[in-house]
N, CA, C and O atoms as CSV, one atom per row, in Angstrom:
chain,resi,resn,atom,element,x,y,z
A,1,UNK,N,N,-60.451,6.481,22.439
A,1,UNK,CA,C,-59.775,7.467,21.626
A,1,UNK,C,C,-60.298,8.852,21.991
A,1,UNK,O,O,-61.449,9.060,22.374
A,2,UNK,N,N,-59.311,9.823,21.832
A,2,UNK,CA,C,-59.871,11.325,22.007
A,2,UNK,C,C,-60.966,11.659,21.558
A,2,UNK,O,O,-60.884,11.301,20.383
A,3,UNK,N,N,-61.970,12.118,21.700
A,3,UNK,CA,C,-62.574,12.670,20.678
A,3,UNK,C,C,-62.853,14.572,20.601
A,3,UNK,O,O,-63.395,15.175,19.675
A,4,UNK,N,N,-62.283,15.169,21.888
A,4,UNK,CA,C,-61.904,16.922,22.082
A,4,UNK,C,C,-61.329,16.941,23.091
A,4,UNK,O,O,-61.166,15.924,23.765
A,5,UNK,N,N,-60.802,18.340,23.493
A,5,UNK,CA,C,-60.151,18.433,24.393
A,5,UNK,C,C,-61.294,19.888,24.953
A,5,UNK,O,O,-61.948,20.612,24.201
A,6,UNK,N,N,-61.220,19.962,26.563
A,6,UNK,CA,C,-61.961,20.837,27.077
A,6,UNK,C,C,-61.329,21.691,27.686
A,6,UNK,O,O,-60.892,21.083,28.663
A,7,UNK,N,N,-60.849,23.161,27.767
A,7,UNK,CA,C,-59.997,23.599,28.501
A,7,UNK,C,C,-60.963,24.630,29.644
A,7,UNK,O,O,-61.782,25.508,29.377
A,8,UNK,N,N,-60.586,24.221,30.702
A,8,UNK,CA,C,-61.141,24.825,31.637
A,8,UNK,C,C,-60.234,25.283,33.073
A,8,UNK,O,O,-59.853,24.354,33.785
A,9,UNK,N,N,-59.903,26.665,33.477
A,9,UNK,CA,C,-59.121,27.110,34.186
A,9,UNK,C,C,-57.756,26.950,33.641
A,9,UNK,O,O,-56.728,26.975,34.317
A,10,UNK,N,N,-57.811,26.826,32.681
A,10,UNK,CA,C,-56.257,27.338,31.852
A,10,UNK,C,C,-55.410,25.236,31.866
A,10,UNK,O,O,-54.338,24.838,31.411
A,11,UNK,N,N,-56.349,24.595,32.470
A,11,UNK,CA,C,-56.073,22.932,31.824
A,11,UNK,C,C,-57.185,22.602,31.355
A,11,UNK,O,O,-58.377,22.757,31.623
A,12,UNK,N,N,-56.177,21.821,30.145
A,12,UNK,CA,C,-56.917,20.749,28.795
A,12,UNK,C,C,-57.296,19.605,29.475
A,12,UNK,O,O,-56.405,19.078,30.142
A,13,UNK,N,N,-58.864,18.858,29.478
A,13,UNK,CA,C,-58.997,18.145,29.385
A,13,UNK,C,C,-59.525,17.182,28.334
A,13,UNK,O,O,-60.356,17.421,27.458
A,14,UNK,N,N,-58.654,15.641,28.679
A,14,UNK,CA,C,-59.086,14.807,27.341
A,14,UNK,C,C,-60.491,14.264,27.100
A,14,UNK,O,O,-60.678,13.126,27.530
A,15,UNK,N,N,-61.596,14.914,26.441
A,15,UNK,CA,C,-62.288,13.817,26.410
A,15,UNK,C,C,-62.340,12.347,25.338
A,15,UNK,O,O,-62.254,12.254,24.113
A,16,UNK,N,N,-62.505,11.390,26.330
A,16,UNK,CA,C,-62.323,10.468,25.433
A,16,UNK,C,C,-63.918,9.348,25.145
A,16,UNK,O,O,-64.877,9.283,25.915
A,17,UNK,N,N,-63.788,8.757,24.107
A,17,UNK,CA,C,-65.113,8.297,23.489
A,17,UNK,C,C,-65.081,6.629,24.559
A,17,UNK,O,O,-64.063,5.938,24.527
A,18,UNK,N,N,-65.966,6.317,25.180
A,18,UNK,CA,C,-66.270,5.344,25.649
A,18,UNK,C,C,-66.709,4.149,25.059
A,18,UNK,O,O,-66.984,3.224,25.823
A,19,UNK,N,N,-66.859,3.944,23.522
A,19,UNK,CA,C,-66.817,2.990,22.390
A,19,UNK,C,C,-66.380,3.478,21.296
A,19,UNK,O,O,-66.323,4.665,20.977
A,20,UNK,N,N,-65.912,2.122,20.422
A,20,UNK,CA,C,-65.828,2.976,19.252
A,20,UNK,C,C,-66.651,3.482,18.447
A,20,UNK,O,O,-67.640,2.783,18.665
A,21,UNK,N,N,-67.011,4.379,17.484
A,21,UNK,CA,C,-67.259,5.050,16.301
A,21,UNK,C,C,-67.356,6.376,15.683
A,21,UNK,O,O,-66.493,7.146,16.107
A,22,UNK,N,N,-68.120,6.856,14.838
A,22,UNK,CA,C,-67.682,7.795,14.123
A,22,UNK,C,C,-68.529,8.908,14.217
A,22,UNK,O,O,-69.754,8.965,14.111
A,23,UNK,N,N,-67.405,10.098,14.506
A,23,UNK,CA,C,-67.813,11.085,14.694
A,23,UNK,C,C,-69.818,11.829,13.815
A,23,UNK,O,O,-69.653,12.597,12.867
A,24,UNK,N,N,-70.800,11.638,14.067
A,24,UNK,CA,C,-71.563,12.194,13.513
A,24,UNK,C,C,-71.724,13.690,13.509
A,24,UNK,O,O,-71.892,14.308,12.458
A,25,UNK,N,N,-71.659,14.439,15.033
A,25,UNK,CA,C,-71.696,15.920,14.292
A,25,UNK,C,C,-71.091,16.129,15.928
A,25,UNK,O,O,-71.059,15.408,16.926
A,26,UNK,N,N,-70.623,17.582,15.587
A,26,UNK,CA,C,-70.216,18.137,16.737
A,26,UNK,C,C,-70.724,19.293,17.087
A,26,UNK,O,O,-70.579,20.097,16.166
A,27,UNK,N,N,-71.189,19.690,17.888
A,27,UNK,CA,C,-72.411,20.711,18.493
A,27,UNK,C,C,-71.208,21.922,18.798
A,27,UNK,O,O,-71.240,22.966,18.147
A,28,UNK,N,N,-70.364,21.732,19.632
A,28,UNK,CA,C,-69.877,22.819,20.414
A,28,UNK,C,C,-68.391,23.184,19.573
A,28,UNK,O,O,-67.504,22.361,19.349
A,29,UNK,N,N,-68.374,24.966,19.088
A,29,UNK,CA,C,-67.629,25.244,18.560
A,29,UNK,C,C,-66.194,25.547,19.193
A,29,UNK,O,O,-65.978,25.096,20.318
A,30,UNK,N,N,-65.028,26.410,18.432
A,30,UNK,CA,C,-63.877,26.118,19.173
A,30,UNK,C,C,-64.140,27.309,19.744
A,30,UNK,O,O,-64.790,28.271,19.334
A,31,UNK,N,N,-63.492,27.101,20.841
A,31,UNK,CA,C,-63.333,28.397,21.895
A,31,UNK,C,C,-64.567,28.907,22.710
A,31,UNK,O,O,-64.569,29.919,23.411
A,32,UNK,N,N,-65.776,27.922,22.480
A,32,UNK,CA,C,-67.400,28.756,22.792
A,32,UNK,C,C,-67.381,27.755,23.911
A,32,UNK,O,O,-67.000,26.585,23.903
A,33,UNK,N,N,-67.851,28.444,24.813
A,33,UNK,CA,C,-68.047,27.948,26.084
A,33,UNK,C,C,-69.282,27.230,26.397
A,33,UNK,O,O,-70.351,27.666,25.969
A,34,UNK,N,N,-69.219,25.948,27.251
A,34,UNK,CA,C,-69.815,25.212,27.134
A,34,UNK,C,C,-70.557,25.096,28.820
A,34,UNK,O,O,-70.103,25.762,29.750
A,35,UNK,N,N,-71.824,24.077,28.992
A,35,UNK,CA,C,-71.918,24.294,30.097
A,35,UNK,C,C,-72.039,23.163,30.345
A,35,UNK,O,O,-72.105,22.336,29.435
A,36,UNK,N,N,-72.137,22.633,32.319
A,36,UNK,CA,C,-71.935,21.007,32.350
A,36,UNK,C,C,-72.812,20.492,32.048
A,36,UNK,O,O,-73.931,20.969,32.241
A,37,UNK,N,N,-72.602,19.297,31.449
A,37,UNK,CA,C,-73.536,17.644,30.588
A,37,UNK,C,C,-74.021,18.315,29.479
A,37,UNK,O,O,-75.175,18.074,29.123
A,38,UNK,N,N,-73.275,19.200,28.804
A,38,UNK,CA,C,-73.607,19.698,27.456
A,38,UNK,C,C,-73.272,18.193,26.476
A,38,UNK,O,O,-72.360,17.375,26.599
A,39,UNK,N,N,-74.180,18.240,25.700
A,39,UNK,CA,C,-73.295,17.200,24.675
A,39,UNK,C,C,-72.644,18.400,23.506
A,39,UNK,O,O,-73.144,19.384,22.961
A,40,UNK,N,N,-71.303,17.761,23.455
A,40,UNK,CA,C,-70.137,18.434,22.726
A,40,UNK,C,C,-69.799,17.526,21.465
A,40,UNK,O,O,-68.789,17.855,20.843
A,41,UNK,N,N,-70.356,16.668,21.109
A,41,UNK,CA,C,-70.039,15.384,19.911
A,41,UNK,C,C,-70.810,14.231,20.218
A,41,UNK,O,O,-70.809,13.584,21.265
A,42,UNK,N,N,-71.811,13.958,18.645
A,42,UNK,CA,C,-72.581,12.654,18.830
A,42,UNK,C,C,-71.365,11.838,17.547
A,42,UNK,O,O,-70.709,12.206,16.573
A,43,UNK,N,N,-71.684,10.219,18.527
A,43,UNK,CA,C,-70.635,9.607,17.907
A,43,UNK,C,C,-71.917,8.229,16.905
A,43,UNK,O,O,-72.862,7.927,17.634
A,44,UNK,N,N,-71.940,7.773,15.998
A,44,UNK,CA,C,-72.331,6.838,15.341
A,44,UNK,C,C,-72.096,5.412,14.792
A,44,UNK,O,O,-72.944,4.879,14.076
């Protein structure tokens, strides 16, 4: 399942959760730029 979308060079990418569960917190806000192997959402 989705769990954000990353837009980079003007395309969205899907990220999607590699098991299931539930969202615990999400680190990275909307529009704030992120850098690579940031974690962007811990899942529980």
């Amino acid at each position: 399942e989705a769990v954000c979308i990353v837009e980079a060079m003007k395309m969205q990418n899907i990220i999607r959760a590699e098991a299931d569960g539930v969202v615990k917190t999400v680190t990275a806000a909307p529009g704030a730029s992120v850098a690579a192997d940031e974690i962007l959402v811990e899942l529980g």
